[in-house]
C-alpha positions as CSV (number, residue, x, y, z in Angstrom):
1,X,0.0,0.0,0.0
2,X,1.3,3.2,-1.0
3,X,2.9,5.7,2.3
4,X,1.4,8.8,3.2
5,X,5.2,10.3,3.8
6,X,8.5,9.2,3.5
7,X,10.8,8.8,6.8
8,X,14.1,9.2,7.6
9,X,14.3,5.6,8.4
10,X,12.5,5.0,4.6
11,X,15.0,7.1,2.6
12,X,18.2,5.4,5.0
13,X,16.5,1.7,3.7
14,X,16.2,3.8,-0.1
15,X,19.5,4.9,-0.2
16,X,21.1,1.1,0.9
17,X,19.4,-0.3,-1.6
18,X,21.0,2.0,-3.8
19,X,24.5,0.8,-5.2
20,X,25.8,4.6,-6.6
21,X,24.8,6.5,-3.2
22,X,28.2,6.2,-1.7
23,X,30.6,6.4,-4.6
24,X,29.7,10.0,-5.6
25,X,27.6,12.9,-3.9
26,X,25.0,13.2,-6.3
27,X,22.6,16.7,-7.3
28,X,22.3,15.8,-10.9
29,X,18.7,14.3,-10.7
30,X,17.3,16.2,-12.9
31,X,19.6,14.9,-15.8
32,X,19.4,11.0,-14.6
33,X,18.5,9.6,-11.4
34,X,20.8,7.1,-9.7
35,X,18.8,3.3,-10.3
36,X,18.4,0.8,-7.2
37,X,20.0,-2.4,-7.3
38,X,16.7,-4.3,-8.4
39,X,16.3,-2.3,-11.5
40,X,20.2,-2.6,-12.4
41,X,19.3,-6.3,-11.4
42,X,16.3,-6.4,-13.7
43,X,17.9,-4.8,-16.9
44,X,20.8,-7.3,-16.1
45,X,19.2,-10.5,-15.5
46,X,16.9,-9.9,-19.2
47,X,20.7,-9.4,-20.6
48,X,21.9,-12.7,-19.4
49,X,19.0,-14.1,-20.7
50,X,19.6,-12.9,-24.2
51,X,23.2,-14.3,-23.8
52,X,21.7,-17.9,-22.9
53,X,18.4,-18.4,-25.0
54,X,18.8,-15.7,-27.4
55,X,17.7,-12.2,-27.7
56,X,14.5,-12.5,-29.9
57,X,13.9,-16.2,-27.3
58,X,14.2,-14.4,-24.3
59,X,12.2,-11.0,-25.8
60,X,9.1,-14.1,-26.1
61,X,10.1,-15.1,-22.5
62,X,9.8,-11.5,-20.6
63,X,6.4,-10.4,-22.5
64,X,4.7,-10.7,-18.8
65,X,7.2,-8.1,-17.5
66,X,7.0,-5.6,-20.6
67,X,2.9,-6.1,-20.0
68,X,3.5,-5.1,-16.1
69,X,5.8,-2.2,-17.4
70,X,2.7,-1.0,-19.9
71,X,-0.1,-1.3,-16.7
72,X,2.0,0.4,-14.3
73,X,2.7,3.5,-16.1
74,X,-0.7,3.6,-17.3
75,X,-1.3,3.6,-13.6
76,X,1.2,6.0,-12.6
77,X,0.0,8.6,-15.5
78,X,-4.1,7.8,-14.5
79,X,-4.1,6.3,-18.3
80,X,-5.0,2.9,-20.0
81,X,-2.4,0.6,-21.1
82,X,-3.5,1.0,-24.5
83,X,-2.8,4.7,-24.0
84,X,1.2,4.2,-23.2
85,X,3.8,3.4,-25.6
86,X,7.5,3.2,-25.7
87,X,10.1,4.8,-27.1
88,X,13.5,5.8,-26.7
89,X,15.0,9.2,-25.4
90,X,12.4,11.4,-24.8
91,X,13.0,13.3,-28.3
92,X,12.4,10.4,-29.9
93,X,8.8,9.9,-28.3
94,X,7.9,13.7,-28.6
95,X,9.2,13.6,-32.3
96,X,7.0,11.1,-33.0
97,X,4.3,12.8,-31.5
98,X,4.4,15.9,-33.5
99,X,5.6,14.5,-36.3
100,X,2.5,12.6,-36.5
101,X,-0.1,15.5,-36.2
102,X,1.2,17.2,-39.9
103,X,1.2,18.2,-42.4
104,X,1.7,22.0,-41.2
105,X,0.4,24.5,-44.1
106,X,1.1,28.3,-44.4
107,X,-0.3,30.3,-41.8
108,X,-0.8,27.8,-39.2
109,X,0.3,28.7,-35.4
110,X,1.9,26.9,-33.0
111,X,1.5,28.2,-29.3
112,X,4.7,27.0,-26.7
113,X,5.5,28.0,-23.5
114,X,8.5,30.1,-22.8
115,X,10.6,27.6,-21.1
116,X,9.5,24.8,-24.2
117,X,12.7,22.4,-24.3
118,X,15.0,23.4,-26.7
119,X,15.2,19.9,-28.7
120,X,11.0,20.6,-28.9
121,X,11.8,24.1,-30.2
122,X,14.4,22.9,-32.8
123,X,12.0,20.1,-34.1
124,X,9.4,22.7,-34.4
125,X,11.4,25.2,-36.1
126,X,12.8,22.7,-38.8
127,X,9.4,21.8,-39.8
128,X,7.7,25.3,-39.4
129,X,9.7,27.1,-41.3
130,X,9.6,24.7,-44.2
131,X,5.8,24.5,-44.2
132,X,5.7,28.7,-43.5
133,X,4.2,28.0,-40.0
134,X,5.0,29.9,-37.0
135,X,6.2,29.8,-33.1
136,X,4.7,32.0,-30.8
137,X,5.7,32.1,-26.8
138,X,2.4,32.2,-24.8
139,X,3.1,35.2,-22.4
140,X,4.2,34.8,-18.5
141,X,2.8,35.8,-16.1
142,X,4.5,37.8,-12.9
143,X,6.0,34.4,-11.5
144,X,7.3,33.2,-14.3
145,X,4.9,30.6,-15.6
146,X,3.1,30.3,-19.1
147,X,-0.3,32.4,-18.3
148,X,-3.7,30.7,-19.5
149,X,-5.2,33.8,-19.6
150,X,-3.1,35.6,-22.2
151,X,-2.8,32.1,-23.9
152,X,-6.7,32.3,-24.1
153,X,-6.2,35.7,-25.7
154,X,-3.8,34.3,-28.3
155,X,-6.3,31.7,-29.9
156,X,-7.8,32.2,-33.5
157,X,-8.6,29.2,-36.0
158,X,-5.0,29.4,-37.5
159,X,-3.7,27.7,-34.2
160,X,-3.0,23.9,-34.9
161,X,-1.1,23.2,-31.5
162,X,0.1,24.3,-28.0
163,X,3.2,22.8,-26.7
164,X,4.2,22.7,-22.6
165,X,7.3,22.1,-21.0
166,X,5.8,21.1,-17.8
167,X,8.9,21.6,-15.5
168,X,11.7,23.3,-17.6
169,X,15.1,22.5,-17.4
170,X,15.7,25.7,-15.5
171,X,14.7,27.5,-13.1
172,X,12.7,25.6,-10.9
173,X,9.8,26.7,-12.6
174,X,6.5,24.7,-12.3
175,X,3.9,25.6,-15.3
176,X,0.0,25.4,-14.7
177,X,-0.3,22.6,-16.9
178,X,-3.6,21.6,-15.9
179,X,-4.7,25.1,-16.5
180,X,-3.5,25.2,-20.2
181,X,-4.7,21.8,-20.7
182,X,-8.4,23.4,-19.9
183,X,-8.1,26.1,-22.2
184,X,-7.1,23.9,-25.1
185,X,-9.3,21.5,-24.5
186,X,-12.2,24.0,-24.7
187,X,-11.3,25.2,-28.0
188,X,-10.4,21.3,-29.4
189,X,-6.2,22.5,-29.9
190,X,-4.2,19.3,-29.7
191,X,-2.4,19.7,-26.7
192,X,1.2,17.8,-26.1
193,X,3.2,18.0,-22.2
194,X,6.7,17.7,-22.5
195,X,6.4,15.7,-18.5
196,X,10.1,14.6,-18.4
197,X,11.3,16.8,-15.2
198,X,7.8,15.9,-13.7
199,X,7.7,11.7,-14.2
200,X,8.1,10.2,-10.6
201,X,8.4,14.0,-9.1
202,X,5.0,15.1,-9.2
203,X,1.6,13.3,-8.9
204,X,0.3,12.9,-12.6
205,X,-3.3,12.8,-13.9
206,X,-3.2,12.9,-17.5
207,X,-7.3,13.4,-17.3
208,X,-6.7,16.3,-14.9
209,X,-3.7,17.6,-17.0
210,X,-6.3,17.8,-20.1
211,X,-3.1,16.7,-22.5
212,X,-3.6,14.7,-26.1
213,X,-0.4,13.6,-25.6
214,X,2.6,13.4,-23.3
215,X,5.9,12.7,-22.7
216,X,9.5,12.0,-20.8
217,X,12.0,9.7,-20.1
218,X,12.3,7.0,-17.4
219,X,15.8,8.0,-16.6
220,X,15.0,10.9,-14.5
221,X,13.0,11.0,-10.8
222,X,11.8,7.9,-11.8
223,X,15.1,6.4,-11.2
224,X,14.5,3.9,-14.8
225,X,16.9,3.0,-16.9
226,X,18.3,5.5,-19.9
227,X,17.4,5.2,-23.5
228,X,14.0,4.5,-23.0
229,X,10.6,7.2,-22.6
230,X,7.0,6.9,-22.3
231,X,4.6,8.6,-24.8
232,X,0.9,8.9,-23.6
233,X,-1.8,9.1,-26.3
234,X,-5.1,10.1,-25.1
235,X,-7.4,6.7,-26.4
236,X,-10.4,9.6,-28.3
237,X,-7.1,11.0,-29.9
238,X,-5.1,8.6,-30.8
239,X,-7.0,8.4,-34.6
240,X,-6.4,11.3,-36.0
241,X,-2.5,10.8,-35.4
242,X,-1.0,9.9,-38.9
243,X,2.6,8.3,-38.1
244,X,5.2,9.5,-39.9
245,X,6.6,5.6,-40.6
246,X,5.4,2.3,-39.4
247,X,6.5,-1.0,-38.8
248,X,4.8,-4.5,-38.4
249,X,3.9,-3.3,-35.0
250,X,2.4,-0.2,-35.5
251,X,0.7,-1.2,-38.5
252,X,0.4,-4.8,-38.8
253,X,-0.1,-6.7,-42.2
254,X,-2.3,-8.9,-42.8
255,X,-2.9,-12.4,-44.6
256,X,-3.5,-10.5,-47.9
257,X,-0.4,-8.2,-46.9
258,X,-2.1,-5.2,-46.3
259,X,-1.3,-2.6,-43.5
260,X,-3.7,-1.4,-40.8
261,X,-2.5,1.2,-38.0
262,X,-2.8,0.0,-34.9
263,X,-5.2,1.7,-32.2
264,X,-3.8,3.7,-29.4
265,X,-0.6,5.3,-28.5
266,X,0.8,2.0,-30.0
267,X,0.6,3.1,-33.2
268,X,3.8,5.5,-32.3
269,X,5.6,2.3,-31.2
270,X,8.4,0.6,-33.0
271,X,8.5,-3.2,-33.1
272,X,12.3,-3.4,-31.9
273,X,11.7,-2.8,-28.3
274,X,15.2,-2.6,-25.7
275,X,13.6,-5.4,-23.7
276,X,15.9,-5.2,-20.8
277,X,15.4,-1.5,-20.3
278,X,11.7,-2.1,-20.1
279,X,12.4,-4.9,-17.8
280,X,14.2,-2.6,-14.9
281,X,11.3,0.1,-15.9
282,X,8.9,-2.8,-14.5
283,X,11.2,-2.4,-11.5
284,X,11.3,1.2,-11.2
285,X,7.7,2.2,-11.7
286,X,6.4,-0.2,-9.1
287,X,8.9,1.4,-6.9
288,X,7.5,5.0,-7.1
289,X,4.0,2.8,-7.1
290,X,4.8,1.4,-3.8
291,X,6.4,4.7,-2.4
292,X,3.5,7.1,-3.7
293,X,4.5,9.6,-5.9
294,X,2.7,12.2,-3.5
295,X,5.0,11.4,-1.0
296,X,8.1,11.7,-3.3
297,X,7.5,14.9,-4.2
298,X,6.9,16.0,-0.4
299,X,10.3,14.6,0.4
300,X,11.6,16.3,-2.8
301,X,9.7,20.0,-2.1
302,X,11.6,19.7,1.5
303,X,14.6,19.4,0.5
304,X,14.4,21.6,-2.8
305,X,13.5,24.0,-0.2
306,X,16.3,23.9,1.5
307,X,19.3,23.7,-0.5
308,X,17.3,27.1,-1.9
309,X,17.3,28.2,1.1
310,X,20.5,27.6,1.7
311,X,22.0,28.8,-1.6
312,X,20.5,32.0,-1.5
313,X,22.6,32.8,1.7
314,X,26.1,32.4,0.3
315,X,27.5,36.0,-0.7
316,X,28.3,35.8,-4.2
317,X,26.0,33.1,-5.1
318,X,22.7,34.4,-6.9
319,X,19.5,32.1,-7.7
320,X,17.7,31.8,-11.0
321,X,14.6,30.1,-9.9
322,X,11.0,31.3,-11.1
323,X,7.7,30.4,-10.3
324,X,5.4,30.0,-6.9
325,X,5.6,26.2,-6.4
326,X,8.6,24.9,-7.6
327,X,10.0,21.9,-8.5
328,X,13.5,19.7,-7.3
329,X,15.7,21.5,-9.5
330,X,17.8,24.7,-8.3
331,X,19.3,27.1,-10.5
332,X,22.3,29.0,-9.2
333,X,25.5,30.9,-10.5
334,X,28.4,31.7,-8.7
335,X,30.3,35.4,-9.1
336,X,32.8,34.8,-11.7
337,X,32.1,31.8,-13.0
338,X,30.2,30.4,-15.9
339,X,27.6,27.1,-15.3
340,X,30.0,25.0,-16.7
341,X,33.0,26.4,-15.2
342,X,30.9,25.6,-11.1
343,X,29.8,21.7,-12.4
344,X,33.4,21.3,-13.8
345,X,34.9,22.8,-9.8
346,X,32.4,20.3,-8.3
347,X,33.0,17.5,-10.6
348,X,36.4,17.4,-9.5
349,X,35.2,17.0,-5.6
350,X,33.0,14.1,-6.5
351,X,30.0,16.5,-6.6
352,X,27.8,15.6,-9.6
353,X,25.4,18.7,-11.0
354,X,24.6,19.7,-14.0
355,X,24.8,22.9,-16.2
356,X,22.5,24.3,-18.4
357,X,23.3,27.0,-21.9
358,X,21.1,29.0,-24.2
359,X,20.7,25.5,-25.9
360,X,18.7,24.0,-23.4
361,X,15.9,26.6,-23.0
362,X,16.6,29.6,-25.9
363,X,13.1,31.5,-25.2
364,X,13.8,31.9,-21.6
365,X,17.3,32.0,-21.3
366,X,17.3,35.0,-23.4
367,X,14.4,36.8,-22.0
368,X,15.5,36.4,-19.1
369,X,19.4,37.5,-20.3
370,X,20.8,34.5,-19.2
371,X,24.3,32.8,-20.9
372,X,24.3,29.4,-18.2
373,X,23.1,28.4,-15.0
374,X,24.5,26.1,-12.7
375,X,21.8,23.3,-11.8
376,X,21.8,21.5,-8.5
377,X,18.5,18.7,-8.4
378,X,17.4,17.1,-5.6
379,X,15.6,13.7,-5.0
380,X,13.6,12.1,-2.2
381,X,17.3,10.1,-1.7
382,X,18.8,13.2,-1.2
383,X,19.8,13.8,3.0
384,X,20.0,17.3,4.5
385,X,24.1,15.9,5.4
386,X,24.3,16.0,1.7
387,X,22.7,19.2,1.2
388,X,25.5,20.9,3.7
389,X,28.6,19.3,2.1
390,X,26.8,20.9,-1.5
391,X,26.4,23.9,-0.1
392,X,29.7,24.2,2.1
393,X,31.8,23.3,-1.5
394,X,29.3,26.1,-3.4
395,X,31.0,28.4,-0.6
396,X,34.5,28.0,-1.0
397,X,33.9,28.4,-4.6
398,X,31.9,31.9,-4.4
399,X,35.2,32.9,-2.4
């Protein structure tokens, strides 16, 4: 049964079941999580299995643990299994996505929040600007986050899509997704959630959310295996999505060899699944399952908070973070240094973070006249120990 909070005593038993918590101080969960033993164990075991049957044999053999992986993200997202498919990185899943909502014509309008991914914002500008289609920022409002209210005033017929980073990868924002999501779902505008900061950190309702489709990868709070992603398809939607290629498992052929797409998200789904990833992501999502994803992101808020907190203290040390509620990820820079420059200096002490450029979020990076931030992401493993010896190393740095 799923806990109401989670201990000390629950994240010590956590953290010894995790094999990468003592060999490095990690604040990089935001880019990849660090696995538990069983899902290492999991991905593993499939691989051995490939090594003694053979890997299309042992594929057959582990059909009841890629089912279990389908059911339990359906029920961590508030979906149907026929709603969830897989797919690789989490470009790969939102490319397939928008790819298969086309063709774009002249004139048409896509609608994206400020802090839209920068892969999401390439992918849209390589195929708007050959169709002579166009990218428009929905407006912020005084926090930070995209406002539905001047996205409502944005809306004409010559809008074909709006696009949400749900949690951006910076600035701790948190964007009112379910609020967007109401907005286009009274004017019928396919509506796609990039979820990949907010998988296993924040409870998710895709009915709530009011998304067509969304997105992320397993590797992040989820603590699942990289090179794999979930793409939601809402079930009503799913039909008018026209894949951009297919395979014998999106569209199967039939006796008199003729093709017929699949139904459901599954018709974004390539036949040549990575069977042990999905094995350990079997692992990891009846994890967060078992935890309660409400009670991860309680942990995660706490903490978030206090490194924050914390951070904001140090002289020389100035905070980049936007938004009301906010999210596990704290964006920092220290006087005289660029992003890169702080993760490099904290690398070097065993300190993993990560560091994000222009690349990562152009719209908001430049609005906001920002080159790099530094980016420090918490997780419900992290311990407030950890949290001083992060902040005590930011210190001598800002000196």
């Amino acid at each position: 049964m799923p806990q109401a909070t989670l201990t000390d005593a629950d994240v010590a038993r956590l953290r010894r079941a995790t094999p990468g918590i003592d060999q490095v101080l990690h604040f990089n969960h935001a880019g990849a999580s660090l696995p538990s033993a069983a899902t290492v164990r999991a991905v593993v075991e499939h691989l051995q299995r490939e090594a003694a049957r053979g890997p299309m044999e042992a594929a057959q053999a582990a059909q009841d643990s890629v089912a279990a992986a389908r059911q339990r993200a359906a029920r961590l997202l508030g979906a149907q299994p026929d709603e969830v498919a897989f797919a690789s990185g989490c470009s790969d899943a939102w490319g397939r996505a928008f790819a298969a909502l086309g063709p774009w014509r002249p004139g048409d309008r896509i609608l994206v929040g400020r802090s839209e991914w920068g892969g999401n914002l390439a992918t849209l500008q390589q195929v708007a600007g050959r169709a002579g289609a166009s990218i428009e920022a929905i407006p912020c409002d005084a926090a930070g986050r995209a406002a539905p209210d001047a996205l409502q005033a944005m809306l004409d017929e010559r809008v074909r899509l709006i696009s949400l980073t749900w949690l951006p990868a910076n600035g701790g924002l948190i964007n009112p997704a379910a609020a967007i999501g109401a907005v286009a779902r009274r004017h019928g505008i396919p509506y796609i959630v990039d979820a990949a900061q907010a998988l296993g950190q924040l409870p998710i309702d895709v009915r709530a959310v009011g998304c067509d489709m969304l997105v992320a990868p397993v590797r992040k709070h989820l603590r699942g295996p990289r090179g794999l992603s979930l793409l939601y398809v809402r079930d009503e939607f799913a039909a008018r999505l026209a894949p951009a290629f297919v395979d014998t498992s999106s569209a199967p052929v039939d006796a008199d060899g003729v093709s017929a797409l699949r139904d459901g998200a599954r018709r974004l789904e390539t036949s040549e699944q990575p069977v042990a990833l999905v094995c350990g992501l079997a692992n990891a999502l009846q994890e967060a399952l078992d935890l309660d994803v409400a009670a991860i992101r309680a942990r995660i808020d706490a903490s978030a908070g206090a490194l924050r907190e914390r951070l904001a203290r140090l002289p020389g040390v100035t905070l980049h973070d936007l938004g009301e509620e906010r999210s596990a990820l704290v964006s920092f820079n220290v006087d005289g240094m660029t992003g890169p420059e702080v993760r490099a200096a904290l690398a070097a002490q065993g300190i993993n973070i990560s560091a994000n450029g222009i690349p990562y979020t152009p719209l908001d990076m430049r609005a906001r006249g920002l080159v790099a931030v530094a980016r420090a992401a918490v997780s419900y493993l992290t311990t407030g120990d950890e949290i001083d010896r992060l902040v005590a190393a930011v210190r001598a740095l800002a000196k």
